[in-house]
N, CA, C and O atoms as a Maestro MAE file, in Angstrom:
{
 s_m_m2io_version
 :::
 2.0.0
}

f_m_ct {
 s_m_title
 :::
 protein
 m_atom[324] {
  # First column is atom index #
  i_m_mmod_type
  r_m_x_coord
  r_m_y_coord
  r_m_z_coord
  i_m_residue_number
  s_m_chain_name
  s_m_pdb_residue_name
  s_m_pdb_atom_name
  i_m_atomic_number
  :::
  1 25 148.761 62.524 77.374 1 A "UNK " " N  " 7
  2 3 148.562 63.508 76.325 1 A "UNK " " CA " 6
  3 2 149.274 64.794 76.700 1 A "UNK " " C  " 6
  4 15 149.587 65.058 77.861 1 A "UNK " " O  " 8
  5 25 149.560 65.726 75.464 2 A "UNK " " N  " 7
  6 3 150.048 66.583 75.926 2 A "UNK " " CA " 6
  7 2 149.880 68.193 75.702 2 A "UNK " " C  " 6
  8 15 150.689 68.618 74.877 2 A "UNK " " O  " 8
  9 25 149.171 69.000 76.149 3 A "UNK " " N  " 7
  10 3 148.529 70.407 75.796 3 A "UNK " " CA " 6
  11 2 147.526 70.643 75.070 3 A "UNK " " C  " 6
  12 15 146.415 70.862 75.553 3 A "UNK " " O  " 8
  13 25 147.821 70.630 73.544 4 A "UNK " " N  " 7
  14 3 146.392 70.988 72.678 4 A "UNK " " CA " 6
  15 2 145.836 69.748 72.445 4 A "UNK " " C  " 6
  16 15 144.615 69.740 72.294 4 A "UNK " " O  " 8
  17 25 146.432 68.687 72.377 5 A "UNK " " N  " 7
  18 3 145.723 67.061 72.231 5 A "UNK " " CA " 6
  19 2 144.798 67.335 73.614 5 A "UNK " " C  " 6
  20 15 143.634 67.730 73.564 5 A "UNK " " O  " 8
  21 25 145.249 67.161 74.376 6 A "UNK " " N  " 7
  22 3 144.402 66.965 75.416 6 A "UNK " " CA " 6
  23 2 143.293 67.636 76.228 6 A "UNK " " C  " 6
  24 15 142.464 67.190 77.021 6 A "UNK " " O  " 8
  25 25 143.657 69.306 75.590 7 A "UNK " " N  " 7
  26 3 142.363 70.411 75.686 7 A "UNK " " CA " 6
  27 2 141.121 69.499 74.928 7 A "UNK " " C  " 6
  28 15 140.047 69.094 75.375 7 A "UNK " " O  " 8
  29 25 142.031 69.304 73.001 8 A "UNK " " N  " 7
  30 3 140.949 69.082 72.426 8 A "UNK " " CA " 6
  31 2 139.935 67.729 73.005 8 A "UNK " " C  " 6
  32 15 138.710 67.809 73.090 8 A "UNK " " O  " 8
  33 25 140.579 66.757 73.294 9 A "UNK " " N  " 7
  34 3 140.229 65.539 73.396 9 A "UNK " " CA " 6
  35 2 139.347 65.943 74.863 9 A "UNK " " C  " 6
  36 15 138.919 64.947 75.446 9 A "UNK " " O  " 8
  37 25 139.122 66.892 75.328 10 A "UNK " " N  " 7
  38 3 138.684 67.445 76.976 10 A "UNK " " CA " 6
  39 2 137.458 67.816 76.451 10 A "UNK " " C  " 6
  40 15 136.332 67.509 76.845 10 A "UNK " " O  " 8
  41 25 137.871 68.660 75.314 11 A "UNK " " N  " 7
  42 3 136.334 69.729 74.452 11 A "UNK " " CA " 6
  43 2 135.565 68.599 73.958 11 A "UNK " " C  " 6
  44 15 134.348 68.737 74.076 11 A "UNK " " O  " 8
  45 25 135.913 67.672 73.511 12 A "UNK " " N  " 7
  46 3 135.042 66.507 72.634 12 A "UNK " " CA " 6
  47 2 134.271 65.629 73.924 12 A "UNK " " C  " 6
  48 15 133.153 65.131 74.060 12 A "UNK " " O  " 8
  49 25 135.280 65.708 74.628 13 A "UNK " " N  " 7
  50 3 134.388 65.000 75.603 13 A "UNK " " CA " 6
  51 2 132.853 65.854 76.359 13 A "UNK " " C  " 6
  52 15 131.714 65.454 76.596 13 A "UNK " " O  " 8
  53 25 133.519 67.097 76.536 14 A "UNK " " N  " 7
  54 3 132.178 68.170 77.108 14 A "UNK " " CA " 6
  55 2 131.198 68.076 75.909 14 A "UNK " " C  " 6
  56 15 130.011 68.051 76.231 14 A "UNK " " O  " 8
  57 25 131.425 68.031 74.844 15 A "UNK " " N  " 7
  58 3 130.496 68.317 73.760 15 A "UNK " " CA " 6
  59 2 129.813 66.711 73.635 15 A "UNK " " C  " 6
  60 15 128.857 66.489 72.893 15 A "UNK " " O  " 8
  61 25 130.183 66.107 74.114 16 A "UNK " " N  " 7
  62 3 129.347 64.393 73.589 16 A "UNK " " CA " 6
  63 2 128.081 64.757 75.168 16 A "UNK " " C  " 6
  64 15 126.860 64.642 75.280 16 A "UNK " " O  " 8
  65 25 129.096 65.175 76.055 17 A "UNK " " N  " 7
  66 3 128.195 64.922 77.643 17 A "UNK " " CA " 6
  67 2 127.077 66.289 77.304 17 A "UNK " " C  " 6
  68 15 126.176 66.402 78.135 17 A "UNK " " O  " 8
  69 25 127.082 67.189 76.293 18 A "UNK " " N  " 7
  70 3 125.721 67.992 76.650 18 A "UNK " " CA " 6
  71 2 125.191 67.615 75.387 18 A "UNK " " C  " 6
  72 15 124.087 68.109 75.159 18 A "UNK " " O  " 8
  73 25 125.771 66.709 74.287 19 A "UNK " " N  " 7
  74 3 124.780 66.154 73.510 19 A "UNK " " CA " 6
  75 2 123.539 64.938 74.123 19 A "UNK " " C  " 6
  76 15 122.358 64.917 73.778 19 A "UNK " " O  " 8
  77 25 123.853 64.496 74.580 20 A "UNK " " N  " 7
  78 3 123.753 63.016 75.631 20 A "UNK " " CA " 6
  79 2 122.587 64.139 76.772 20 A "UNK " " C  " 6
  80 15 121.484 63.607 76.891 20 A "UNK " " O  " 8
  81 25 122.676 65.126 77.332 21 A "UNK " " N  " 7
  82 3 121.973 65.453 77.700 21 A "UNK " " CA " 6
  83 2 120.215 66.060 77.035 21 A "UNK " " C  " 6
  84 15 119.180 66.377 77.621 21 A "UNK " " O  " 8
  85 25 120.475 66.014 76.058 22 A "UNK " " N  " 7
  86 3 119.208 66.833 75.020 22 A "UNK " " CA " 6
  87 2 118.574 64.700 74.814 22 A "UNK " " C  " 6
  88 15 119.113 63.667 74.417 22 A "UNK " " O  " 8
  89 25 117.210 65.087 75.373 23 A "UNK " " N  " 7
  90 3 116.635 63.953 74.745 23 A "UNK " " CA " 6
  91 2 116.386 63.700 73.447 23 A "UNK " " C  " 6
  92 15 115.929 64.654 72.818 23 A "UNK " " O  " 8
  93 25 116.574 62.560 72.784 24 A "UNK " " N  " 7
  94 3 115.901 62.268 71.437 24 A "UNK " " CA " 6
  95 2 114.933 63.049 71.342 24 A "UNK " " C  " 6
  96 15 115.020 63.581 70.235 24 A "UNK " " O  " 8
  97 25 114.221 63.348 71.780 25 A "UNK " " N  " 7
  98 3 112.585 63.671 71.369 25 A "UNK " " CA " 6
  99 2 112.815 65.104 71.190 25 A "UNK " " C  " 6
  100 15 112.248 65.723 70.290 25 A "UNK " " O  " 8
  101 25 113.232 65.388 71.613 26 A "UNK " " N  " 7
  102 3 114.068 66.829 71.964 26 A "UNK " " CA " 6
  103 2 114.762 67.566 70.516 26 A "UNK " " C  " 6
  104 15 114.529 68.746 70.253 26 A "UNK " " O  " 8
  105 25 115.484 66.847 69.788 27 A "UNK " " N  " 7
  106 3 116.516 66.684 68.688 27 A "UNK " " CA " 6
  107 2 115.755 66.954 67.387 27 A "UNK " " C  " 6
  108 15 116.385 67.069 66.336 27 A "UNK " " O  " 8
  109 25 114.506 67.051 67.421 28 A "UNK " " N  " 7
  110 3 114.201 67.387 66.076 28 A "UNK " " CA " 6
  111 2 114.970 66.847 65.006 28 A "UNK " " C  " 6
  112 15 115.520 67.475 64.101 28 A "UNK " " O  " 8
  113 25 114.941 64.975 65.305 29 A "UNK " " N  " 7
  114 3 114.799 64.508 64.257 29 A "UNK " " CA " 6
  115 2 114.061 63.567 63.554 29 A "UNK " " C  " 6
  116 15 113.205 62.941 64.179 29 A "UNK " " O  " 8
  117 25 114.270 63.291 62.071 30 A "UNK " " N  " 7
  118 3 113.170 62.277 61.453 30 A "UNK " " CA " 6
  119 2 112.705 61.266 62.281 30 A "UNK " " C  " 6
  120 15 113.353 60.616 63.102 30 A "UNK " " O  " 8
  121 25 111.334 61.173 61.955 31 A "UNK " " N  " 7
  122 3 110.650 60.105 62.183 31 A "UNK " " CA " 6
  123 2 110.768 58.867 61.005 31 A "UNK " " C  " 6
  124 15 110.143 57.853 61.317 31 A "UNK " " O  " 8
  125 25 111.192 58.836 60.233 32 A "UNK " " N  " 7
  126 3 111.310 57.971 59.254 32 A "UNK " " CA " 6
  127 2 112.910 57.546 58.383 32 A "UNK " " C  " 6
  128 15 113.937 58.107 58.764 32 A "UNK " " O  " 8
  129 25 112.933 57.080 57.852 33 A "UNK " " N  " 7
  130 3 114.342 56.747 56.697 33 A "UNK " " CA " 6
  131 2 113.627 57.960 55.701 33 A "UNK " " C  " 6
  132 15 114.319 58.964 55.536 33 A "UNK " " O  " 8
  133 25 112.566 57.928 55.172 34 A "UNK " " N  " 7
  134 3 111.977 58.468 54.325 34 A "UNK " " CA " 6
  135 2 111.936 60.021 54.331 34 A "UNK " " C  " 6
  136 15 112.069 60.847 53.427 34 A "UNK " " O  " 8
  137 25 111.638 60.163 56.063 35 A "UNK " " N  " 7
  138 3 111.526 61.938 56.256 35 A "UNK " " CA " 6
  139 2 113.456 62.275 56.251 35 A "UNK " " C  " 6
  140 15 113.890 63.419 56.118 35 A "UNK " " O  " 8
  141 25 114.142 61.356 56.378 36 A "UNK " " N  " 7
  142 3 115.371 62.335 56.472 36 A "UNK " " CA " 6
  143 2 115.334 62.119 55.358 36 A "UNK " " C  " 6
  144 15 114.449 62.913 55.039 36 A "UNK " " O  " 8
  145 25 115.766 61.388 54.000 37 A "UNK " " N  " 7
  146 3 115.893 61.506 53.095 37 A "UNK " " CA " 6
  147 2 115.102 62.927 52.220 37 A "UNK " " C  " 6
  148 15 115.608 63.596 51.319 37 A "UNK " " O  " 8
  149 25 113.637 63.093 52.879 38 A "UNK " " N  " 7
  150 3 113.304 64.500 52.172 38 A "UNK " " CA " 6
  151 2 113.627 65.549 52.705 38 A "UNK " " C  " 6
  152 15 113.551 66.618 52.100 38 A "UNK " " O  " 8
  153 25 114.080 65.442 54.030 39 A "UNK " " N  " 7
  154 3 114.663 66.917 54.487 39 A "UNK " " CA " 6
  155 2 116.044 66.791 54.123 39 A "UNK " " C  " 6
  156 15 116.580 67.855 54.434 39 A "UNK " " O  " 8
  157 25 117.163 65.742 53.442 40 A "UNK " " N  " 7
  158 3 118.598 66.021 52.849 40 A "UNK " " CA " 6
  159 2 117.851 66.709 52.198 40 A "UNK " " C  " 6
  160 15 117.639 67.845 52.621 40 A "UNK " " O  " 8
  161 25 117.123 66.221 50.816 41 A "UNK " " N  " 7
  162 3 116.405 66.559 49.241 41 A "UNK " " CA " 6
  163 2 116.401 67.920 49.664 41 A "UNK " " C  " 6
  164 15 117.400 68.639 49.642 41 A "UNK " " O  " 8
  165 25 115.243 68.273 50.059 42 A "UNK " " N  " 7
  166 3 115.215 69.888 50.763 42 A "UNK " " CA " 6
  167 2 115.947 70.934 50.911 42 A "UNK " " C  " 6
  168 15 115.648 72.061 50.516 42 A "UNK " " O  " 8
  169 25 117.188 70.547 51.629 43 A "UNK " " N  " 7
  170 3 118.239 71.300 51.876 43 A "UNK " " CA " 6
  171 2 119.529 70.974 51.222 43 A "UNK " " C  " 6
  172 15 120.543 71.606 51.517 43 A "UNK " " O  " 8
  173 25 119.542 69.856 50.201 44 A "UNK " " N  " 7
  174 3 120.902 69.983 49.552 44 A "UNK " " CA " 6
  175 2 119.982 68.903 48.380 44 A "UNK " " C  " 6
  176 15 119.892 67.687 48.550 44 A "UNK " " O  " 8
  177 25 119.495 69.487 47.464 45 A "UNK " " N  " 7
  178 3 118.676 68.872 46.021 45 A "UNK " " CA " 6
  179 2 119.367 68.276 45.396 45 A "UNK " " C  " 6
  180 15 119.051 67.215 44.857 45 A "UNK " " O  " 8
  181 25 120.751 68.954 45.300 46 A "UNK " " N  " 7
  182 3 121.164 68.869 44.363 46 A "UNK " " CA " 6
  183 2 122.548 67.583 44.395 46 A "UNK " " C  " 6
  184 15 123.183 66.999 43.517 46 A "UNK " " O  " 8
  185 25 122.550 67.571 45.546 47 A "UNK " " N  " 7
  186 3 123.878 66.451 45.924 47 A "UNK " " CA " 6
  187 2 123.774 65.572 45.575 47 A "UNK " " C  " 6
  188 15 122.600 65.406 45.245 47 A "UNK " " O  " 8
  189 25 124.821 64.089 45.265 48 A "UNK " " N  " 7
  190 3 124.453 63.302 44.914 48 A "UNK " " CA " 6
  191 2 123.949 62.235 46.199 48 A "UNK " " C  " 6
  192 15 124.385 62.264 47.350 48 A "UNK " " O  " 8
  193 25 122.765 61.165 45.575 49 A "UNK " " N  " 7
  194 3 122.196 60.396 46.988 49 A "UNK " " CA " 6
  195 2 122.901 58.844 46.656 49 A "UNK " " C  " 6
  196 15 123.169 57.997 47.508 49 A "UNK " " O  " 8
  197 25 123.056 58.763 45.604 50 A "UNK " " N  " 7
  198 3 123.696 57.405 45.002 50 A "UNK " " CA " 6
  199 2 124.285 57.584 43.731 50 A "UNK " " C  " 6
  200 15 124.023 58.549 43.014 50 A "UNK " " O  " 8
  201 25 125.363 56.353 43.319 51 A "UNK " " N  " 7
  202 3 125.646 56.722 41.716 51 A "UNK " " CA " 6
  203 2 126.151 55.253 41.814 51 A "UNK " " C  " 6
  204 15 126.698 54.819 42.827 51 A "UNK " " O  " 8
  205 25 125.863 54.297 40.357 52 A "UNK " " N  " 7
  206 3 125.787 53.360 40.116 52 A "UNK " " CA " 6
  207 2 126.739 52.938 38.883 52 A "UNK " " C  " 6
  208 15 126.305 53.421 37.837 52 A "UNK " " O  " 8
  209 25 127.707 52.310 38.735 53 A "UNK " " N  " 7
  210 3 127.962 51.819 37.417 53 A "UNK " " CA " 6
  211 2 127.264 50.508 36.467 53 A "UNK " " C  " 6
  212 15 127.261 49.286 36.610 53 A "UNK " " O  " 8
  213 25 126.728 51.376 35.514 54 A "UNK " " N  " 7
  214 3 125.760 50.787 34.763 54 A "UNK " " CA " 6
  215 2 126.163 49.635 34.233 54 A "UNK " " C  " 6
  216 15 125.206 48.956 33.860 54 A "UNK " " O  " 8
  217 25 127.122 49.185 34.067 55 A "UNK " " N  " 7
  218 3 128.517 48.073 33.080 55 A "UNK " " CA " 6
  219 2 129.741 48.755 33.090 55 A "UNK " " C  " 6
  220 15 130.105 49.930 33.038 55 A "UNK " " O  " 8
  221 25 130.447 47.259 33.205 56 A "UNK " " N  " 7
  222 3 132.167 47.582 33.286 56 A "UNK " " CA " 6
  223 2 132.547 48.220 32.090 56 A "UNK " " C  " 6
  224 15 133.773 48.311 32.142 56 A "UNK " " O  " 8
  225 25 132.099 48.752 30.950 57 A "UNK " " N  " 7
  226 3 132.552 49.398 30.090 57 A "UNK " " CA " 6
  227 2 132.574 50.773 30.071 57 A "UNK " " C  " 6
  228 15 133.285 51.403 29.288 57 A "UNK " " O  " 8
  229 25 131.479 51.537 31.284 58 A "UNK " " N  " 7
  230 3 131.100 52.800 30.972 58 A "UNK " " CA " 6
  231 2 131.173 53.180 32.890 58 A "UNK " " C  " 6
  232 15 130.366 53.865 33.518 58 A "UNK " " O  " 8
  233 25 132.462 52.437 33.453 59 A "UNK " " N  " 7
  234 3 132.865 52.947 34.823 59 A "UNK " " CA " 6
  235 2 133.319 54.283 34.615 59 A "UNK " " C  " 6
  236 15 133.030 54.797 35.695 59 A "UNK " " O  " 8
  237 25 133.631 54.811 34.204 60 A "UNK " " N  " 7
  238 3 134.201 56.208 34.134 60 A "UNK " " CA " 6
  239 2 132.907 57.111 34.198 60 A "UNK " " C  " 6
  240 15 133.177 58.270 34.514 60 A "UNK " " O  " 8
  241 25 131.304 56.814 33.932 61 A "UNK " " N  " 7
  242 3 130.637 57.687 33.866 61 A "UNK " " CA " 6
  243 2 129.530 56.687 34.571 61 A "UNK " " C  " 6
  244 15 128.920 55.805 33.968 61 A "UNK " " O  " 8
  245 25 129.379 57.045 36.145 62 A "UNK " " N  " 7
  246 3 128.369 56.127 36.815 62 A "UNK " " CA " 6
  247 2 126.846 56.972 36.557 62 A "UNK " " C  " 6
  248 15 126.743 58.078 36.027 62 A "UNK " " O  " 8
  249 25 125.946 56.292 36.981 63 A "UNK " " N  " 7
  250 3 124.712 56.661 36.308 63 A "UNK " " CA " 6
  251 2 124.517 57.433 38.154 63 A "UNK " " C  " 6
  252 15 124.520 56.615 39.073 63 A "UNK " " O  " 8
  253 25 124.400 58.612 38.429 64 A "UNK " " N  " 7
  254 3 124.049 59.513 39.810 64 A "UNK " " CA " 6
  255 2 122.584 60.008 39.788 64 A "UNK " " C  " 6
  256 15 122.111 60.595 38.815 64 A "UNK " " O  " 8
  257 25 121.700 59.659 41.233 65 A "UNK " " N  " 7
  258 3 120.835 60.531 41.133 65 A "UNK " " CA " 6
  259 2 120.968 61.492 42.299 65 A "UNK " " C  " 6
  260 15 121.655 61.147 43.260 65 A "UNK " " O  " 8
  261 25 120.435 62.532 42.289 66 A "UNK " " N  " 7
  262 3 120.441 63.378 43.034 66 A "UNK " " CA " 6
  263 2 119.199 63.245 43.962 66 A "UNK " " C  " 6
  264 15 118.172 62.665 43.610 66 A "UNK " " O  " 8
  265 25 119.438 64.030 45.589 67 A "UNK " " N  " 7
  266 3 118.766 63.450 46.555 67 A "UNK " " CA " 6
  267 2 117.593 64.104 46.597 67 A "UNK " " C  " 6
  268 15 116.724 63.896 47.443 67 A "UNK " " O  " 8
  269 25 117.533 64.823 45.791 68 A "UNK " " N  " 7
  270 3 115.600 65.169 45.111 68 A "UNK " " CA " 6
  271 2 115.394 64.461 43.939 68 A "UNK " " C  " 6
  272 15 114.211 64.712 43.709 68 A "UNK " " O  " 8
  273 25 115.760 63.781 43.103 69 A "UNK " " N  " 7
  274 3 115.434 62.780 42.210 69 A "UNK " " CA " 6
  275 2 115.019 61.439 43.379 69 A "UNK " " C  " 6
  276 15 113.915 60.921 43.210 69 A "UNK " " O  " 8
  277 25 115.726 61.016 44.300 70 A "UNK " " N  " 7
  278 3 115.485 60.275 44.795 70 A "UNK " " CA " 6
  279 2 114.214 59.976 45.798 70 A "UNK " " C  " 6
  280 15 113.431 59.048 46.001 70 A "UNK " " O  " 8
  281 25 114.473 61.351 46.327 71 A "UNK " " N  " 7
  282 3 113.205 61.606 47.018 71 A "UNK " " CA " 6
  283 2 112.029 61.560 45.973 71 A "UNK " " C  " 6
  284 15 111.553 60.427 46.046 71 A "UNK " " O  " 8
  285 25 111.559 62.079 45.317 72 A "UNK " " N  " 7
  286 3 111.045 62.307 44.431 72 A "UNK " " CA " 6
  287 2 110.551 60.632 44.100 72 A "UNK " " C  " 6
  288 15 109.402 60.197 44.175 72 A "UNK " " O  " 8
  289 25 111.671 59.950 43.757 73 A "UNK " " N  " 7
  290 3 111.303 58.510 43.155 73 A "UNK " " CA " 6
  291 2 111.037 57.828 44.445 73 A "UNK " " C  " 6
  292 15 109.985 57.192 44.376 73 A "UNK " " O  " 8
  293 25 111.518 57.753 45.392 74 A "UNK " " N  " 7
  294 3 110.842 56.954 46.761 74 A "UNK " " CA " 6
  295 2 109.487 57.284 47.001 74 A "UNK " " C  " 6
  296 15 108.621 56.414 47.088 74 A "UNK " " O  " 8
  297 25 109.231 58.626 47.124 75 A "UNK " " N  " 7
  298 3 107.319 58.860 47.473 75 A "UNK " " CA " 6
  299 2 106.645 58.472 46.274 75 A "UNK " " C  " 6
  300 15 105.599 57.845 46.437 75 A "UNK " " O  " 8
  301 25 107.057 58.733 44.977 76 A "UNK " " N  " 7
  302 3 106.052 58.003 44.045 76 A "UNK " " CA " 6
  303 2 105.994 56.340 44.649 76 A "UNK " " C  " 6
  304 15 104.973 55.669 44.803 76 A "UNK " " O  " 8
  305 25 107.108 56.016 44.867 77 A "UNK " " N  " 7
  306 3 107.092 54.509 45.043 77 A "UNK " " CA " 6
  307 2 105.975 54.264 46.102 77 A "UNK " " C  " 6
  308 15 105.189 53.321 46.015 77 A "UNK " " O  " 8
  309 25 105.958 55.433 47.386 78 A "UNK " " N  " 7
  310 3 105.407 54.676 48.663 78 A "UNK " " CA " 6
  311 2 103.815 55.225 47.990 78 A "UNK " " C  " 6
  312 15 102.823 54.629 48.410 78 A "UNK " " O  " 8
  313 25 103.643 56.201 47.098 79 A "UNK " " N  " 7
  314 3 101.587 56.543 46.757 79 A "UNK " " CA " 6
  315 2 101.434 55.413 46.074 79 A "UNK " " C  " 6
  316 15 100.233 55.296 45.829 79 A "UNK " " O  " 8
  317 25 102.076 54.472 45.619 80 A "UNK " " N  " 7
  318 3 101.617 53.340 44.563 80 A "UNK " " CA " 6
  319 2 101.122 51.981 45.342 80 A "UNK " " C  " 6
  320 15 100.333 51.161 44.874 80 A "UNK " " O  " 8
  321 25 101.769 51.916 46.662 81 A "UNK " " N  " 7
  322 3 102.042 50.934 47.393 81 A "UNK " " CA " 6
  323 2 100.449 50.235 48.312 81 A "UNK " " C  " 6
  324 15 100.547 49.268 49.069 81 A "UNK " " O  " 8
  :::
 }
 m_bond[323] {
  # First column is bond index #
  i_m_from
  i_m_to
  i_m_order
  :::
  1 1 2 1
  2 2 3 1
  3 3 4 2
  4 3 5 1
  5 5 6 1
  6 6 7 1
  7 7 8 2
  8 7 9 1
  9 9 10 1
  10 10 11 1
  11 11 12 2
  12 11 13 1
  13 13 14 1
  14 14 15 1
  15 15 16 2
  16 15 17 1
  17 17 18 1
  18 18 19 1
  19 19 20 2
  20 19 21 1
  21 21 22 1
  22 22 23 1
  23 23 24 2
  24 23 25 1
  25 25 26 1
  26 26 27 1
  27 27 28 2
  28 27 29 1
  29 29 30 1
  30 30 31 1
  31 31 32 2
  32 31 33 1
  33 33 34 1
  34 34 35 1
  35 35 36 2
  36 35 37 1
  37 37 38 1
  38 38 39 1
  39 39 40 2
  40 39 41 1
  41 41 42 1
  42 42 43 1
  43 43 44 2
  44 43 45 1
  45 45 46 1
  46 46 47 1
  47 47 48 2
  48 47 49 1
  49 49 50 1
  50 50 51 1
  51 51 52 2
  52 51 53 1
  53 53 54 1
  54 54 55 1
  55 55 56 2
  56 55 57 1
  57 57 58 1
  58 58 59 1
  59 59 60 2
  60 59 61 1
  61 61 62 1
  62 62 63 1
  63 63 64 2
  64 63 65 1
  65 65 66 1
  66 66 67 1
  67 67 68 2
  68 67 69 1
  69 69 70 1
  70 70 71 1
  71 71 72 2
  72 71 73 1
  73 73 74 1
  74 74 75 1
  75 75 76 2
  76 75 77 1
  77 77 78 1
  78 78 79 1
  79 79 80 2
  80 79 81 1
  81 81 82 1
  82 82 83 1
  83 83 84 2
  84 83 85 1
  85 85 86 1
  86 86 87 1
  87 87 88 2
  88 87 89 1
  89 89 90 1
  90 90 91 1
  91 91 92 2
  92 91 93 1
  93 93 94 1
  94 94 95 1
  95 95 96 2
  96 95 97 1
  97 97 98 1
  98 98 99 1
  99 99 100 2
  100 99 101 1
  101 101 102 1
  102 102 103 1
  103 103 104 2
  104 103 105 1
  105 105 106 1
  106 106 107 1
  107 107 108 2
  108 107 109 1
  109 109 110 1
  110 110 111 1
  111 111 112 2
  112 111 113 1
  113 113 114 1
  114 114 115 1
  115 115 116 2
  116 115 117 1
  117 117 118 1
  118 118 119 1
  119 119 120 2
  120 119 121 1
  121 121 122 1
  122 122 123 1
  123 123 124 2
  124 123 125 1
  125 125 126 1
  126 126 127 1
  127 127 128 2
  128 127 129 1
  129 129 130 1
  130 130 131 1
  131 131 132 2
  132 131 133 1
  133 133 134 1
  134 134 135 1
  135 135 136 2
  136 135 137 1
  137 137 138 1
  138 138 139 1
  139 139 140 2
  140 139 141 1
  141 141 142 1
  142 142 143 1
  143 143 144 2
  144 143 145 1
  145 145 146 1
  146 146 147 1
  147 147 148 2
  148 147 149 1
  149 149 150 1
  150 150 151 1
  151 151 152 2
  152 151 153 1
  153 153 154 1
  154 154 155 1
  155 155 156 2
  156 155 157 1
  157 157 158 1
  158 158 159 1
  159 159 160 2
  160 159 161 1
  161 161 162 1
  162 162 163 1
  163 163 164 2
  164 163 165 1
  165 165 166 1
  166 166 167 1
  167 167 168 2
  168 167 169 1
  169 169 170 1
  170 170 171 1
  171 171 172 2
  172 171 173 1
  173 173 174 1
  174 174 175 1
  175 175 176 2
  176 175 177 1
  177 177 178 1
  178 178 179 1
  179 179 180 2
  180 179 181 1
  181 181 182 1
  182 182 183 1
  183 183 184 2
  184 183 185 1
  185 185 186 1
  186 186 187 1
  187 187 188 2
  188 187 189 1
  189 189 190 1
  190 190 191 1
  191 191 192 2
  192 191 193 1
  193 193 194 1
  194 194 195 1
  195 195 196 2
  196 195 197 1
  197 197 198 1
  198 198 199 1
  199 199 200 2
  200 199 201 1
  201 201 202 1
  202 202 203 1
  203 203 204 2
  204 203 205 1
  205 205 206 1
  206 206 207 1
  207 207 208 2
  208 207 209 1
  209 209 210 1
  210 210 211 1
  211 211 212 2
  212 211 213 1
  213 213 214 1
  214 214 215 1
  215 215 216 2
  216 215 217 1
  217 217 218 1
  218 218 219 1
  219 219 220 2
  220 219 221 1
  221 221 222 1
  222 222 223 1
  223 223 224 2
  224 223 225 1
  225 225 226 1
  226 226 227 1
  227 227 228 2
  228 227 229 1
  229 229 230 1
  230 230 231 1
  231 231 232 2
  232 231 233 1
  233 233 234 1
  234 234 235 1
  235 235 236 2
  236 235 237 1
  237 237 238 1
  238 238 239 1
  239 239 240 2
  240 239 241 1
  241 241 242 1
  242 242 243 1
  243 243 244 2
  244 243 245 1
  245 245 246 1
  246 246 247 1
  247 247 248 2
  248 247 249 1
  249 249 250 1
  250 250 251 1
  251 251 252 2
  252 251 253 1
  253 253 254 1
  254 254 255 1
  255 255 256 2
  256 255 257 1
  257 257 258 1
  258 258 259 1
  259 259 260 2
  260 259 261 1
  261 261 262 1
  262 262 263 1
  263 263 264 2
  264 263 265 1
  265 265 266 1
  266 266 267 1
  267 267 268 2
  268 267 269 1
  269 269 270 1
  270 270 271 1
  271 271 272 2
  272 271 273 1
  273 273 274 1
  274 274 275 1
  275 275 276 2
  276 275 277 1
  277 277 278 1
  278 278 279 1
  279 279 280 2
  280 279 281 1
  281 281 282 1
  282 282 283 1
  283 283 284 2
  284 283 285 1
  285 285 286 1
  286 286 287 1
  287 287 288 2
  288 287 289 1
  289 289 290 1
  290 290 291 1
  291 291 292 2
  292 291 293 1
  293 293 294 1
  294 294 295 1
  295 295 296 2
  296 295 297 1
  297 297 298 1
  298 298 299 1
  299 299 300 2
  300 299 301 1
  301 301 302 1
  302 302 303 1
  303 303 304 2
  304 303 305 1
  305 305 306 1
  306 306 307 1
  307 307 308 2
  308 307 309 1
  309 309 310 1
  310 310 311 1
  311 311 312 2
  312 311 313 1
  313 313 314 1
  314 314 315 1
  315 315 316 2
  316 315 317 1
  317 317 318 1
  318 318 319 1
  319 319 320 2
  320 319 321 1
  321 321 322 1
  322 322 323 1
  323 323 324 2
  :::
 }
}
């Protein structure tokens, strides 16, 4: 390698070895599929979480929900259960 390739490719490596150092437990993250999905919802509502084409006639306009619609429709799903 040669100069900035190889700084960078040096920096990526320091940055994986003090990620690798922080335990999981440590990382403050979800306990579930379910809890990350409501902390995306949370912090970005409005994004899309999926989008579907309803029929090959109406591909140009897929049916999207957003990742608080989704959230939203997964916990109703899991109080019913």
């Amino acid at each position: 390698m040669s100069g900035a390739l190889e700084s960078t490719a040096a920096g990526r490596e320091d940055d994986l070895t003090a990620l690798e150092r922080v335990p999981l437990d440590d990382r403050g993250l979800p306990a579930s599929t379910y809890d990350a999905l409501v902390r995306a919802a949370e912090t970005w509502p409005e994004w899309p979480a999926i989008s579907c084409l309803p029929d090959a006639e109406h591909w140009e306009r897929p049916s999207t929900r957003t990742l608080a619609e989704m959230a939203d429709d997964v916990g109703v799903r899991l109080s019913l259960e």
